[in-house]
N, C-alpha and C positions, 0 to 999 in steps of 0.2 A: 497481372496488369501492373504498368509502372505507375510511380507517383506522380506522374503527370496524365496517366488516365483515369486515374480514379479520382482523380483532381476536377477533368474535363466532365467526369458522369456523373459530379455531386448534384442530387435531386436541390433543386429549386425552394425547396421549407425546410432545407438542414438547417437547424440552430449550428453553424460553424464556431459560433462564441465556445460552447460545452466544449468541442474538438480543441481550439487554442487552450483552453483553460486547463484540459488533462496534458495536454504536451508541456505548458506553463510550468501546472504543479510539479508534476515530475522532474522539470529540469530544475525547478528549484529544488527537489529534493536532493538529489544529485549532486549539483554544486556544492550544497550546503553541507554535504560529507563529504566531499572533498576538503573543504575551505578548512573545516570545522576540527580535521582530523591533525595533532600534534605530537610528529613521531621524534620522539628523543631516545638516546643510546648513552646508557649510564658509563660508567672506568670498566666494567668488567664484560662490557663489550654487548650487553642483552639489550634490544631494541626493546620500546612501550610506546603502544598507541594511545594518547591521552585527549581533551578535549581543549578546543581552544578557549572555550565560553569557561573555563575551571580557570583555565591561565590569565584568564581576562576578564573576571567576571564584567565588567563596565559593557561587554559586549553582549550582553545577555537580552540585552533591551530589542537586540534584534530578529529577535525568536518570534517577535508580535506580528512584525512582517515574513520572516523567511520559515519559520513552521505552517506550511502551508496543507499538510497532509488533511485538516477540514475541508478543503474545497475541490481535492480529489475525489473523496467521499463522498459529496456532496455531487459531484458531477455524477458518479454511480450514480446515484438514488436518480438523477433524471435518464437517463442512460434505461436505466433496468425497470422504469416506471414503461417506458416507451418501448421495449422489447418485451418484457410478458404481454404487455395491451395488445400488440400485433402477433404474437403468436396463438392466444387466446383467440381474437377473430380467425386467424388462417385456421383457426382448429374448431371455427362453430363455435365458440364458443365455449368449449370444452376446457377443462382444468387442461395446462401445461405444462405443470411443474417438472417432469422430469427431463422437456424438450428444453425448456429454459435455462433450466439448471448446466446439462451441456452446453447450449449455444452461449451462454456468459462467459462460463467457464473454460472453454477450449481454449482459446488467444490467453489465457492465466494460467493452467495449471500445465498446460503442454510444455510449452516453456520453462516454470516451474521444477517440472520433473525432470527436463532435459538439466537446468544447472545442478539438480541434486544429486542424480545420478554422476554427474563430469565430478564433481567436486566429492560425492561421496570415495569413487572409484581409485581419484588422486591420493584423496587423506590416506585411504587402504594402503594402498600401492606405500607412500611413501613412508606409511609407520612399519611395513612388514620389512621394507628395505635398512629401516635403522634411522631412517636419516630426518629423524627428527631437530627440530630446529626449534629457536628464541621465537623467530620472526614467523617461522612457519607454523607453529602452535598457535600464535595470533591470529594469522592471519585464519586459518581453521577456524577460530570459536569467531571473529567479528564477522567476514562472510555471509554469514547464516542470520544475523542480528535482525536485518530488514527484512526476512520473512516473516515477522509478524503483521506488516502489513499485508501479508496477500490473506493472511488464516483471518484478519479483519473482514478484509473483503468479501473473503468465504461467506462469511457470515451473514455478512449484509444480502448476498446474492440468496442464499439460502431464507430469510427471513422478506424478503421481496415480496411475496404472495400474500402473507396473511395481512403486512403491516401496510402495504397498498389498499387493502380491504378498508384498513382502518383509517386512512387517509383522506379515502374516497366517501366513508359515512362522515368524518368529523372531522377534517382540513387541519386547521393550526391547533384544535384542540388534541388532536394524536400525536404533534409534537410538543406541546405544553405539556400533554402525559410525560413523555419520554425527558422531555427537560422536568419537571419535579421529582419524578425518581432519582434522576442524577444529583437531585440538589438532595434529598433525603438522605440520601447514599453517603453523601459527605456528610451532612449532621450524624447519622448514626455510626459512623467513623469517626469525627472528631471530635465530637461532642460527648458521645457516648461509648464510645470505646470497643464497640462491635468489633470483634474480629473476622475477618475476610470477606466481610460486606462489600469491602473495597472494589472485590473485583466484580459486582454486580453492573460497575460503571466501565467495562469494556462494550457492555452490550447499549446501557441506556446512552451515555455522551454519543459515541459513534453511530448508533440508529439516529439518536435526535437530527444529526447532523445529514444523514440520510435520507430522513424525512423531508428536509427543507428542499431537498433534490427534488422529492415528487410535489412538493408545493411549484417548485421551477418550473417542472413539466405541465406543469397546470394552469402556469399563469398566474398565480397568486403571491407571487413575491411583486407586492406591488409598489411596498413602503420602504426599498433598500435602505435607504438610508435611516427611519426608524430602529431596522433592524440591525445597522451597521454603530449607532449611536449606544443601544440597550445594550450590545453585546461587548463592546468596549468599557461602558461604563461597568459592567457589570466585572469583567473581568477586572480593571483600575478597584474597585472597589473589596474583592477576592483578595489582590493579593498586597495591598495596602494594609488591610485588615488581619491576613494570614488565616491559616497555616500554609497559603499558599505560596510557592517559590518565585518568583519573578520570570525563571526560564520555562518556556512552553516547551520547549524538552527535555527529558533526561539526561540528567549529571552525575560523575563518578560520585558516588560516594553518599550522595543525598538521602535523608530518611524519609522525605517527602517529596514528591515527583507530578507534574501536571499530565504525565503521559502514562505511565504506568504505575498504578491503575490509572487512567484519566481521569480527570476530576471537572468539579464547574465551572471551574476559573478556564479549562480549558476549551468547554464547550461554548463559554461566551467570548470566547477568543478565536470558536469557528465561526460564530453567529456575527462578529466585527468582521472578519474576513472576508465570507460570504457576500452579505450587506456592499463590503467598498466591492468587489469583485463586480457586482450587480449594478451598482452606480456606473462603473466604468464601461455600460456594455457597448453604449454607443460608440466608443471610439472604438475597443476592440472589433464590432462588426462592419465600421470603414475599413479596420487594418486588414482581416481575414478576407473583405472581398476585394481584394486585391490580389489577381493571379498567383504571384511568386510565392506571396505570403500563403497565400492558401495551399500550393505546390507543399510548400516547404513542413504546413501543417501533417499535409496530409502524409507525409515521407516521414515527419517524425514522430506520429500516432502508429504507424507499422512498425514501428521500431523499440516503441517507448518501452515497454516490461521487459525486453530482453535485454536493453543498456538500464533497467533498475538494478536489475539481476544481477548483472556483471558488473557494476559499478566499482564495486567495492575492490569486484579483486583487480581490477586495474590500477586502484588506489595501490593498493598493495604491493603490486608489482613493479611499481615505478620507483617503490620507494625502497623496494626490496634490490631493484639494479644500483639504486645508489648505493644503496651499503656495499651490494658488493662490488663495486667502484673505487670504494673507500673513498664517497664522496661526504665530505663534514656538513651535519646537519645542522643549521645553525638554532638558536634557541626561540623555542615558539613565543610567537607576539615583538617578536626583539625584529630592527629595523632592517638584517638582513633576512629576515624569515619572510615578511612583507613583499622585498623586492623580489623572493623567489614564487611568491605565489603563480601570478600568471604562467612562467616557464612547468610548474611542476603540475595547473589547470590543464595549460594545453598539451601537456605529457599523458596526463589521467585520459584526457576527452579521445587522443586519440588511439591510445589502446584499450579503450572502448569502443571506441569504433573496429579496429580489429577484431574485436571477440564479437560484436554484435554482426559483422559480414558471416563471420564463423559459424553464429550460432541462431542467426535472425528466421531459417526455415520455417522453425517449431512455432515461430507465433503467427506465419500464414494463414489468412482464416481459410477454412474450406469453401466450396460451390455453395450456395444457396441453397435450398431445396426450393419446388416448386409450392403453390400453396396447397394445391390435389393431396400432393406428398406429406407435405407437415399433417392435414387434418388427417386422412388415412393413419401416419404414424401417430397420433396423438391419441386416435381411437383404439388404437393396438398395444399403447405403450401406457394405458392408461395404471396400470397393476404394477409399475416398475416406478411407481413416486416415491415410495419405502424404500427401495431399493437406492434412490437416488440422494433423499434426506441421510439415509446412513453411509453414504456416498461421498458427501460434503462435510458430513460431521467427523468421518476421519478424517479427512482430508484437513480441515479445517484445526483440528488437535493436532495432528501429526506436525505441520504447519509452524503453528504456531509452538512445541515441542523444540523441533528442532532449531526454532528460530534461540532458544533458551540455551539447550541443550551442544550447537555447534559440529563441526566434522571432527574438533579433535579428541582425541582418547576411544575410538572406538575399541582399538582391543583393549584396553584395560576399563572399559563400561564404562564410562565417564558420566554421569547423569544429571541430573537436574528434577525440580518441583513443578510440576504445571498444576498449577490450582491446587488441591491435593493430593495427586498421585505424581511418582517418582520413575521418571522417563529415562533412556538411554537413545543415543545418536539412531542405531540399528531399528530400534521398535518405532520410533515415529519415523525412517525412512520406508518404512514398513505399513505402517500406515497411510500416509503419503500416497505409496502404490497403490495400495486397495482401495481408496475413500475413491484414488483416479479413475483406475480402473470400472469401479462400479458406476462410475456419476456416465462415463464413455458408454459404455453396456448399456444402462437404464434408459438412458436419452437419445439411442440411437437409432433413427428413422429406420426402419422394417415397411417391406413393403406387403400392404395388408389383402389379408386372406382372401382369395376368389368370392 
């Protein structure tokens, strides 16, 4: 179906806000690694991808609005609150975990697999040829970088069941759980010196913030702006106080970081987000129920993970013809860098757009099933949820792995530390397969026995 009929068959009590809000997030993700990226070329001729918030710190302040990745998060948790609920009734009632697990996960990791595979296949290819490069070894390890948001997501997909449970017994107290963990996490980190506690707050900041998703879908986000006020202050007062950084993302070099491990300054930096996002909803549900705009939604929600995916290496590429143009890069933040932005935006956007015609298949969702068919398959597939947890959990390391670890150096094992075991490009694409693989198999409607 085109974007204008699936435009024309939106049911009548779609929350269409959720729909603008993921297309939203993402294109601000997007931009903001384009904008953000400062490619300079030393005398001896080697290209380095730098940041522009390092070159400018003064523009750091702008991470409070343009790090928006909480309120993608956040649309998940309403999102995937509202698809186990309906799969669960089409199933009686019946647990659905390993039906759920695939229907989230198809439109994410199919895709997914498709850019890892192109891009594993390329790295091979061009290290057995020789033709290793300055710019092309870059571009190999940064590529891979934003895969830790999808091994995020994993997670939260896979954690949807039990932590909806807990939602549904004790509303904003199961996200006050998950926000005190995250605050403890930091005490016993900064305060006290615990080693790799740290990373106990990928799981608490991001559920918390997931959580507020299924308060959304519930109706209980009633007080936005309460919640847009505490969460601001809270953050002003984080990083006033310190050890926290000013920038809500990751910077070269930093000992300390609000994104990796995420911290509370970050998660009240999702809960200010969220909050103004929420205040805003009435004008955004004027804007959306307006045909074109909604058209235009709906064309770039089909689209959107496949131009995350590829973003980068468009970045890459564009900047990779200039060099070889021997076009002079001028110096990031300086006033002719400025005036090149827009020209080098819509160079990026649109070979993106090329790679996402190319490659936009893989995130087609499939037919429906019928409801007959789901509960039948749910009655049949009920012994394939183990299969399906260890499905996502490689998926999810591997993921996240390679997002660390990158395409380049395969043959020479080039590795990296995930948590603490020590990974190589091959074994989490490896992974990657199988976690797919399994989650496809285990969640795959069978049609049940005479």
């Amino acid at each position: 179906m085109s974007a204008r009929d699936l435009a024309a068959a939106t049911p009548g009590g779609r929350d269409r806000v959720i729909d603008l809000l993921r297309v939203a997030s993402l294109g601000t993700v997007v931009s903001g690694h384009w904008l953000m990226a400062a490619v300079t070329v030393d005398d001896d001729g080697r290209a380095a991808v730098g940041n522009l918030l390092a070159v400018e710190p003064k523009l750091q302040l702008l991470t409070w609005f343009l790090q928006v990745m909480p309120v993608f998060f956040f649309v998940g948790g309403f999102s995937h609150a509202l698809s186990y609920r309906s799969l669960t009734r089409r199933a009686g009632g019946a647990p659905a975990y390993a039906l759920f697990l695939r229907a989230r996960l198809q439109r994410l990791l199919r895709p997914t697999m498709l850019f890892v595979a192109v891009w594993g296949a390329g790295a091979l290819a061009v290290q057995l040829a020789g033709g290793k490069g300055n710019l092309t070894d870059v571009a190999a390890r940064l590529v891979a970088q934003p895969l830790w948001f999808i091994g995020i997501y994993l997670a939260m997909v896979a954690f949807t069941p039990p932590l909806l449970r807990l939602h549904e017994r004790y509303g904003w107290g199961a996200f006050a759980a998950l926000a005190a963990a995250a605050a403890a996490v930091d005490v016993l980190r900064f305060a006290a010196g615990v080693p790799y506690v740290e990373f106990l707050n990928f799981a608490f900041v991001w559920l918390a913030v997931h959580q507020l998703g299924f308060l959304r879908a519930d109706g209980r986000l009633r007080r936005p702006a309460l919640l847009a006020a505490a969460g601001l202050a809270g953050a002003v007062a984080l990083v006033a106080s310190g050890p926290y950084p000013l920038s809500m993302v990751g910077m070269p070099g930093e000992k300390i970081s609000n994104m990796a491990p995420p911290t509370a300054a970050l998660l009240c930096h999702g809960m200010w987000l969220i909050g103004a996002a929420e205040l805003l909803r009435g004008p955004m549900t004027r804007a959306v129920a307006r045909p074109r705009v909604w058209r235009t939604v709906v064309a770039a929600n089909g689209v959107a993970m496949t131009a995350f995916l590829w973003h980068l290496t468009a970045m890459l590429g564009v900047y990779g013809a200039m060099l070889a143009a021997h076009v002079s890069l001028p110096a990031p933040a300086s006033a002719a860098w400025w005036l090149h932005v827009p020209l080098r935006l819509a160079a990026a956007a649109g070979v993106t757009a090329l790679l996402v015609a190319v490659f936009r298949r893989a995130e087609q969702p499939p037919a429906p099933a019928s409801a007959a068919a789901s509960a039948g398959a749910s009655a049949a597939r009920r012994g394939a949820a183990p299969a399906a947890a260890l499905g996502v959990t490689l998926a999810l390391f591997g993921v996240l792995g390679l997002s660390m670890v990158g395409f380049g150096g395969l043959l020479e094992g080039h590795s990296a530390v995930l948590v603490a075991v020590r990974v190589t490009a091959p074994v989490t694409v490896l992974m990657c397969g199988a976690g797919w693989l399994l989650v496809e198999t285990a969640g795959r409607a069978r049609r049940p026995a005479a």
